[in-house]
C-alpha positions as CSV (number, residue, x, y, z in Angstrom):
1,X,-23.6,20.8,-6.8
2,X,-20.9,18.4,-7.0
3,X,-21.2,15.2,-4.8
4,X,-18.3,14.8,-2.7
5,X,-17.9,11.6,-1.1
6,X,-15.4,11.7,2.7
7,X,-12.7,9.3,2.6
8,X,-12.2,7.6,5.8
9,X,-9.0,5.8,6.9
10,X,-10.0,2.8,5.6
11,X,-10.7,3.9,2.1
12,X,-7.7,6.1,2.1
13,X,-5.8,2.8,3.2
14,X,-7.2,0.9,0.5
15,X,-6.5,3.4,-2.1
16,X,-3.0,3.5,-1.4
17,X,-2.3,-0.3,-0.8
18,X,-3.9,-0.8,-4.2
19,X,-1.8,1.5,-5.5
20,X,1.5,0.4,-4.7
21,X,0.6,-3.2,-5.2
22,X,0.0,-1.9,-8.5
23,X,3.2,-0.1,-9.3
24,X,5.1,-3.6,-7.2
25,X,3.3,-5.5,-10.2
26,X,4.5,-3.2,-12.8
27,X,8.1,-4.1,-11.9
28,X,7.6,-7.5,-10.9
29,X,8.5,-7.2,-7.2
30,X,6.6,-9.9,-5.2
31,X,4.7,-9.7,-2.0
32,X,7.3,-11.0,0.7
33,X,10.1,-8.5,-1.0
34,X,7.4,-5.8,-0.3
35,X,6.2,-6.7,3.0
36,X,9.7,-6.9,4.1
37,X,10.6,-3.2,2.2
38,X,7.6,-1.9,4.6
39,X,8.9,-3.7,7.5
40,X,6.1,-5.9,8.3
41,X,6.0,-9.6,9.3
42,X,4.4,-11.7,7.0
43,X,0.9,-11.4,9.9
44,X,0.8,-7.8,9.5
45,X,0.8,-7.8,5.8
46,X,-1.6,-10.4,5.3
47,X,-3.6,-8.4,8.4
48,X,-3.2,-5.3,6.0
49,X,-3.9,-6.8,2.6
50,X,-7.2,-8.2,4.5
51,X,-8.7,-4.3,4.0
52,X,-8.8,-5.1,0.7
53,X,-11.5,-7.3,1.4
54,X,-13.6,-5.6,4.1
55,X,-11.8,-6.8,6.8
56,X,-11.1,-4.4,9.7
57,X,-7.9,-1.6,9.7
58,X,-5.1,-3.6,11.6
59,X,-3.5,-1.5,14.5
60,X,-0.3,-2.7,14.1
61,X,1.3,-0.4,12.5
62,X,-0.3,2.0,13.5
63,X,-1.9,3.8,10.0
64,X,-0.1,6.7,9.7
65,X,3.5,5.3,9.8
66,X,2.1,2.2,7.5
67,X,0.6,5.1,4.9
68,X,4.5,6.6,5.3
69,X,6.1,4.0,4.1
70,X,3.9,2.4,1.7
71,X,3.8,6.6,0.1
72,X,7.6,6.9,0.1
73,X,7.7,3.1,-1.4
74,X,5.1,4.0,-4.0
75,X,7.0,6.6,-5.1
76,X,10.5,4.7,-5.2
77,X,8.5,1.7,-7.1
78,X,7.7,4.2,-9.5
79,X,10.6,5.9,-10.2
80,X,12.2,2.3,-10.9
81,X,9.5,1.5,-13.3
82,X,9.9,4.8,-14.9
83,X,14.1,4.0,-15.2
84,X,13.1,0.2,-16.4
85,X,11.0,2.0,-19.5
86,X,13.5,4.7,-20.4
């Protein structure tokens, strides 16, 4: 029997924010330039980027329009880091 752990929204939140800070890295895109691609004031993000360390989910955004964008900015990161190694 496998074990299965259950994501919450906070893990799922953490998961994705590591991920595109990750793939930001990769192409050398600092944090203001990506808090202001999201659309976040420079509050929010740091409210956000607190989950990282066990701080509480903001509400502002609220979580599912913040997991859109940071999604459809993952993927655009990564298809610039893919055209930057090609």
């Amino acid at each position: 029997m496998s074990d299965v752990r259950q994501l919450g929204p906070t893990d799922i939140a953490r998961q994705e924010l590591r991920q595109l800070l990750g793939v930001a890295e990769r192409i050398g895109m600092d944090a203001d330039r990506l808090s202001h691609s999201l659309g976040l004031s420079r509050d929010d993000w740091q409210s956000w980027l607190g989950i990282l360390h066990d701080a509480p989910l903001p509400s502002y955004p609220a979580l599912p329009r913040l997991l859109r964008h940071i999604g459809s900015w993952t993927s655009r990161l990564d298809r610039m880091a893919e055209a930057a190694c090609a």
